[in-house]
VOPAGU-2260 file (C-alpha; in pm, 1 decimal, decimal comma):
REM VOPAGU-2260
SITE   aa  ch    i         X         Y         Z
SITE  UNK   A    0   12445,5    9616,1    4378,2
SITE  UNK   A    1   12101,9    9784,8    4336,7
SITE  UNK   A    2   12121,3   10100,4    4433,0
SITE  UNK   A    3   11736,1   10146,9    4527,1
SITE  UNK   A    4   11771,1    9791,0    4678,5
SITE  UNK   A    5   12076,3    9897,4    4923,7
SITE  UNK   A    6   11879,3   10242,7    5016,1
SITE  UNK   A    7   11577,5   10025,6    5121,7
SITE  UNK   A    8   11781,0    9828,0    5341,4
SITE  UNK   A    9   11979,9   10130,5    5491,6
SITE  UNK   A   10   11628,1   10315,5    5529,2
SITE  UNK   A   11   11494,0   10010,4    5722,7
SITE  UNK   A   12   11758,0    9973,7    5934,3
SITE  UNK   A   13   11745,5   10318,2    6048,9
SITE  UNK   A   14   11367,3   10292,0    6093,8
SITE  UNK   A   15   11422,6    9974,3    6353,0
SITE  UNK   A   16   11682,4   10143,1    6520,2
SITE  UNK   A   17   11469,5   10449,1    6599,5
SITE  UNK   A   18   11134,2   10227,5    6711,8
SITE  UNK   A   19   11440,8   10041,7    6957,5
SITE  UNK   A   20   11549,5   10332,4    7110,9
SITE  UNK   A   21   11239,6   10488,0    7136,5
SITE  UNK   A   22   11094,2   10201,4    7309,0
SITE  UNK   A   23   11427,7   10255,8    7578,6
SITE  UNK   A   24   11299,3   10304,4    7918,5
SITE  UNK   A   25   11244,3   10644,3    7964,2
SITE  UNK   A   26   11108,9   10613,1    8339,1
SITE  UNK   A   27   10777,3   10699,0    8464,8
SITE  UNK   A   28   10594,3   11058,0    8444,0
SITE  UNK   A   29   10564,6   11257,1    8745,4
SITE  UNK   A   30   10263,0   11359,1    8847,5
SITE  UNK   A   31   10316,4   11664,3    9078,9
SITE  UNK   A   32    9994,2   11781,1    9258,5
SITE  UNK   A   33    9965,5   12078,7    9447,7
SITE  UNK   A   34    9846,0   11916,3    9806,9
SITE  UNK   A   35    9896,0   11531,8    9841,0
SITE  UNK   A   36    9649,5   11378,3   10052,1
SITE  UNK   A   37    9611,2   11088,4   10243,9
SITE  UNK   A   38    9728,1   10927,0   10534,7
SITE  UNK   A   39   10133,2   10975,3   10622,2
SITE  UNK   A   40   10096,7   10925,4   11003,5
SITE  UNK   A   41   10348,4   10661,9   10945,2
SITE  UNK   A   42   10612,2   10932,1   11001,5
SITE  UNK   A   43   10515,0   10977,6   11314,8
SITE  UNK   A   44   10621,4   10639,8   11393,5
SITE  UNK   A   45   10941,6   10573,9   11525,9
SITE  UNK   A   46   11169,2   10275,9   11642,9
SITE  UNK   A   47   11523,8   10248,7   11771,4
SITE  UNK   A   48   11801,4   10072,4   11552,8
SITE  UNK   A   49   11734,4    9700,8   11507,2
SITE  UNK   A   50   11977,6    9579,9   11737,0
SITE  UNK   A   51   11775,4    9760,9   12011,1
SITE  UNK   A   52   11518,4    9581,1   12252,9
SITE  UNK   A   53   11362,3    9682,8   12619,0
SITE  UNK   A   54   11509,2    9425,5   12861,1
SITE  UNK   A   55   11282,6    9313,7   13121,7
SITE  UNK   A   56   11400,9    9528,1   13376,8
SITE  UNK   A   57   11301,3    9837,9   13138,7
SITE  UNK   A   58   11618,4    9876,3   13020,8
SITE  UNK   A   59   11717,6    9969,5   12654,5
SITE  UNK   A   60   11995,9    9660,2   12543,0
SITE  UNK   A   61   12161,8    9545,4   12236,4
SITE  UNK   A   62   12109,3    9195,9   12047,5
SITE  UNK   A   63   12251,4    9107,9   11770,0
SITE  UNK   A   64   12548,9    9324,6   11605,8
SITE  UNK   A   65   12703,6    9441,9   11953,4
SITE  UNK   A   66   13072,3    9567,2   12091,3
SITE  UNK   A   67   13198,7    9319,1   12305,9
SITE  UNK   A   68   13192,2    9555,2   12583,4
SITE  UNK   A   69   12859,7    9560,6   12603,7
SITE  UNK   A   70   12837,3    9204,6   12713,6
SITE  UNK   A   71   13110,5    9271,0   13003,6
SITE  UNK   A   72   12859,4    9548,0   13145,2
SITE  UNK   A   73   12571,6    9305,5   13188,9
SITE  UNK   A   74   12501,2    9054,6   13439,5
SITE  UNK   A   75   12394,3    8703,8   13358,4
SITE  UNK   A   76   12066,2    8804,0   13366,2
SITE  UNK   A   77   12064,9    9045,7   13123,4
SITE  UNK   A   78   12073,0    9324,3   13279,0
SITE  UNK   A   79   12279,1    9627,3   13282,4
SITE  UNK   A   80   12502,4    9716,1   13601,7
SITE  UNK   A   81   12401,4    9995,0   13760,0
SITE  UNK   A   82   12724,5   10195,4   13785,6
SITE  UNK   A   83   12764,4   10083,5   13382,8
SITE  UNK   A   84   12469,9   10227,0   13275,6
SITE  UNK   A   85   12601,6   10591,3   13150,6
SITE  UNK   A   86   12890,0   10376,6   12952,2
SITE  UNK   A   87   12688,4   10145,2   12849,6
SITE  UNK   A   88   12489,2   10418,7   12663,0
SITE  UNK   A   89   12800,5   10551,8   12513,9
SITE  UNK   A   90   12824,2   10236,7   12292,4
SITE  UNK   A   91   12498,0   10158,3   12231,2
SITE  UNK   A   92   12300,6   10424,0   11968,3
SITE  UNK   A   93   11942,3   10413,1   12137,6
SITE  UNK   A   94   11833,6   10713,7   11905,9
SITE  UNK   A   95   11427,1   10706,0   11794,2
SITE  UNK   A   96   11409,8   10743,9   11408,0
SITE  UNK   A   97   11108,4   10848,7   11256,2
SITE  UNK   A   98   10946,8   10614,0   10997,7
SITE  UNK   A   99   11040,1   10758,9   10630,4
SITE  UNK   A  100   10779,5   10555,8   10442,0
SITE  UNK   A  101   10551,8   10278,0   10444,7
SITE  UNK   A  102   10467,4   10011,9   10157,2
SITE  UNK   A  103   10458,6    9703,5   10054,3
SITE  UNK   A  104   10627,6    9479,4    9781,5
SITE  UNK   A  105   10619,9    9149,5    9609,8
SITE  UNK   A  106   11018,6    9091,7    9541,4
SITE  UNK   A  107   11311,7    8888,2    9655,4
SITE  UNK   A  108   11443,8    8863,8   10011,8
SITE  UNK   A  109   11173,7    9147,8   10133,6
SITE  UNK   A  110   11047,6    9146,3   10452,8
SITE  UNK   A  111   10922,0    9496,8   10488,8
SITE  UNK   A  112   11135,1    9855,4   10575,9
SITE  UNK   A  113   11042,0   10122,7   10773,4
SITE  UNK   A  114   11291,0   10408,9   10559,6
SITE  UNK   A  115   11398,3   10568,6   10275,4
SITE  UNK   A  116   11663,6   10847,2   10193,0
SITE  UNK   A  117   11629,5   11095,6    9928,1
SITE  UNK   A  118   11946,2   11284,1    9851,7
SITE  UNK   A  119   12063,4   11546,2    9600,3
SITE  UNK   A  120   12298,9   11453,8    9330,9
SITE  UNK   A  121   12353,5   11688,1    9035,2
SITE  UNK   A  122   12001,9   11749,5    8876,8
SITE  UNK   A  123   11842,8   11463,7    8990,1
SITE  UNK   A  124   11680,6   11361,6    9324,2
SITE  UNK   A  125   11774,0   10978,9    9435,4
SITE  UNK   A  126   11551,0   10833,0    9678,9
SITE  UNK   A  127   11669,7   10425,5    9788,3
SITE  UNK   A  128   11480,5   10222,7   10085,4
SITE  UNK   A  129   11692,1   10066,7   10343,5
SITE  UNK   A  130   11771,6    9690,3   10413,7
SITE  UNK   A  131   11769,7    9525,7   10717,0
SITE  UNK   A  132   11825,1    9150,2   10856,6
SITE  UNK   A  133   11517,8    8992,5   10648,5
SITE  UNK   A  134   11503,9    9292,6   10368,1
SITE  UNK   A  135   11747,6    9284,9   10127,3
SITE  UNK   A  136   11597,3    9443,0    9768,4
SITE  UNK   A  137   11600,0    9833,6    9767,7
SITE  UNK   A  138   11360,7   10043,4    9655,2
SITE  UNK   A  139   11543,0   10332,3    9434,8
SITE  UNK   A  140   11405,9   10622,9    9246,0
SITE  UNK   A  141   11620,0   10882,8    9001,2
SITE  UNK   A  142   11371,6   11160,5    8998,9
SITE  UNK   A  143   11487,2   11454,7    8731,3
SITE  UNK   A  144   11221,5   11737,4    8648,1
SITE  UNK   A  145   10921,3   11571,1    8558,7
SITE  UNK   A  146   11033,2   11183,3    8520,8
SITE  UNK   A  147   11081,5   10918,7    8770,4
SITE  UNK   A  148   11299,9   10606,3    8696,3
SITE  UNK   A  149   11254,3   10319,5    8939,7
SITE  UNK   A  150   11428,9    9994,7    8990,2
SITE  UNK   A  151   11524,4    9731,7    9267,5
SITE  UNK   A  152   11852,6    9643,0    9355,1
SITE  UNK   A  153   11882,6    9292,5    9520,0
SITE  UNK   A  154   12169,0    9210,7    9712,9
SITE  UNK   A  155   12114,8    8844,7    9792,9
SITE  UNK   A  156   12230,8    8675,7   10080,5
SITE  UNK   A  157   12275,4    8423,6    9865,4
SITE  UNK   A  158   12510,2    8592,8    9632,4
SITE  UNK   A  159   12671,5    8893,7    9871,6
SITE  UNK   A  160   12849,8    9187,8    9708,1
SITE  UNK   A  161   12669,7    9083,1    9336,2
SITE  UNK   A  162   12400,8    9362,1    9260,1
SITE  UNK   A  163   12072,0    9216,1    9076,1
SITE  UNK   A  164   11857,6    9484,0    8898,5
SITE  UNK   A  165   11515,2    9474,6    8813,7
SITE  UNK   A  166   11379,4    9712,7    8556,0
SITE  UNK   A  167   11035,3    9940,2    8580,4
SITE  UNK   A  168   10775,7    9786,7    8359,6
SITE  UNK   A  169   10435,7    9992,0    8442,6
SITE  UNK   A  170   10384,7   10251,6    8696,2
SITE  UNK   A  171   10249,5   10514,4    8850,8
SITE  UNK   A  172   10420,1   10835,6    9094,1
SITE  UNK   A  173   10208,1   11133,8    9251,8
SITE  UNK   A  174   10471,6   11385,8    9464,2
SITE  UNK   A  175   10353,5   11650,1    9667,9
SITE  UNK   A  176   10487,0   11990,8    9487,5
SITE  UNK   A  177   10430,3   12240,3    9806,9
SITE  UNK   A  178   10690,7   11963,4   10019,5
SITE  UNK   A  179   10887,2   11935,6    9705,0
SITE  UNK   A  180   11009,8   12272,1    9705,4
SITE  UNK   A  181   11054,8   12289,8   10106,5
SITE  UNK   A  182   11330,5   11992,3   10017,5
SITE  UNK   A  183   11098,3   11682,5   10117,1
SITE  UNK   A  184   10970,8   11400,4    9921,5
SITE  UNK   A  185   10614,7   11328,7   10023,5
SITE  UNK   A  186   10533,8   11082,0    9746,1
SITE  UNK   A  187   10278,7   10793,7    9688,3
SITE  UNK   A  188   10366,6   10523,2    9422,7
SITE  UNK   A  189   10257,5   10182,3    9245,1
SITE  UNK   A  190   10520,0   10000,5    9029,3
SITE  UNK   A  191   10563,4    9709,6    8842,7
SITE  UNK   A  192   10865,2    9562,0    8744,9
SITE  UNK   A  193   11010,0    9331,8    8490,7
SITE  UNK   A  194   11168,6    8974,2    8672,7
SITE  UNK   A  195   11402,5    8891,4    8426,9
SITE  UNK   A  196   11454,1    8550,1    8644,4
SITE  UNK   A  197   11085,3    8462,1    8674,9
SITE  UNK   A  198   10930,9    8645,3    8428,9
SITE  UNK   A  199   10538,4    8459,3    8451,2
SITE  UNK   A  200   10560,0    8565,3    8816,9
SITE  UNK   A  201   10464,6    8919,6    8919,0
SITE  UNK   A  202   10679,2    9208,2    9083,8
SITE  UNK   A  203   10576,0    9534,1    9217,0
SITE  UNK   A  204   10630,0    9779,8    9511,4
SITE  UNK   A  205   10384,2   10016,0    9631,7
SITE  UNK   A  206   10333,3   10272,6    9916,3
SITE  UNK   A  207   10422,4   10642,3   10076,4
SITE  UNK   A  208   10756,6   10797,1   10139,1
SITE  UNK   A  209   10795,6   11122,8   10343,6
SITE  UNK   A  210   11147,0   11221,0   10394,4
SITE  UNK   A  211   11379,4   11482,9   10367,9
SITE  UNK   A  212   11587,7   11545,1   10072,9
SITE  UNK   A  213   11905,8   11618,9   10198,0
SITE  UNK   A  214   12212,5   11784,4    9990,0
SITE  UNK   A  215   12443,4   11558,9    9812,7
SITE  UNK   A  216   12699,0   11451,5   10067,2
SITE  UNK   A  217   12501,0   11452,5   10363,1
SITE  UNK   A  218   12319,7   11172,6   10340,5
């Protein structure tokens, strides 16, 4: 064999596996600022689990997802005996939770969310968005030091239990540094991501998230 032939080929082979890992998703760069501004009132929004309405006799009630003792405590009316009431509460979580972000999204089975959790593990900070009846891609972020690696996770309805990922493609991530080091993630993003099913149609997710990042464990 040529010896200067077979180097050529070894050199070039090494040169295309460098560009391909280089070109490996390495997330998107954080940019930390010291003050973020713009609006966040969303957190001081609130709502009560979804399987929580007013009655019309002012009453808090469950539809949907309920224990079946709840329906022995109301009348056919709806409404909640009287000397049920302080059981009825025992069952039924009527608890106001504060809005953890707001955004909006062009993905599969999304129908907006309210919240997000950001949660210590190791030395990274992971940050998913909740699902709901009609929302069911998540939002989730692997934040460590100064990079930011988003992706959705869609658990179809149409295929339950079978995760479907979708890549970051472009992006952009601005987190408030003085909340960052009192434990909160007060972030504003724009992302676009790579649908590997359609891949002429666009995806992307953008908004706020405010919310308390809470030790490994507790979340």
């Amino acid at each position: 064999m040529n010896h200067k032939l077979s180097y050529l080929h070894i050199t070039l082979f090494i040169f295309i596996l460098s560009v391909s890992c280089g070109t490996k998703n390495e997330g998107i760069q954080v940019q930390f600022v010291e003050v973020l501004q713009g609006d966040f009132s969303f957190a001081e929004e609130w709502s009560y689990p979804e399987n929580v309405f007013m009655n019309s006799f002012g009453q808090l009630v469950c539809d949907g997802l309920c224990d079946d003792a709840l329906y022995r405590m109301i009348d056919k009316d709806g409404r909640i005996f009287e000397d049920s009431l302080s059981r009825y509460y025992q069952f039924l979580d009527t608890t106001r939770y504060y809005h953890t972000m707001a955004s909006e999204a062009q993905c599969y089975e999304w129908m907006g969310t309210d919240y997000a959790i950001a949660y210590q593990s190791g030395d990274s900070v992971r940050c998913y968005t909740m699902c709901n009846a009609g929302t069911h891609s998540s939002l989730v972020l692997s934040i460590i030091g100064d990079r930011c690696t988003p992706r959705i996770e869609l658990n179809s309805v149409a295929n339950p239990g079978v995760l479907h990922y979708y890549e970051v493609k472009s992006g952009s991530i601005k987190i408030d540094e003085q909340m960052w080091r009192k434990r909160i993630l007060k972030a504003e993003f724009d992302f676009s991501f790579t649908d590997t099913d359609r891949p002429e149609e666009p995806m992307w997710w953008q908004g706020k998230i405010y919310t308390e990042i809470k030790p490994d464990g507790e979340v």
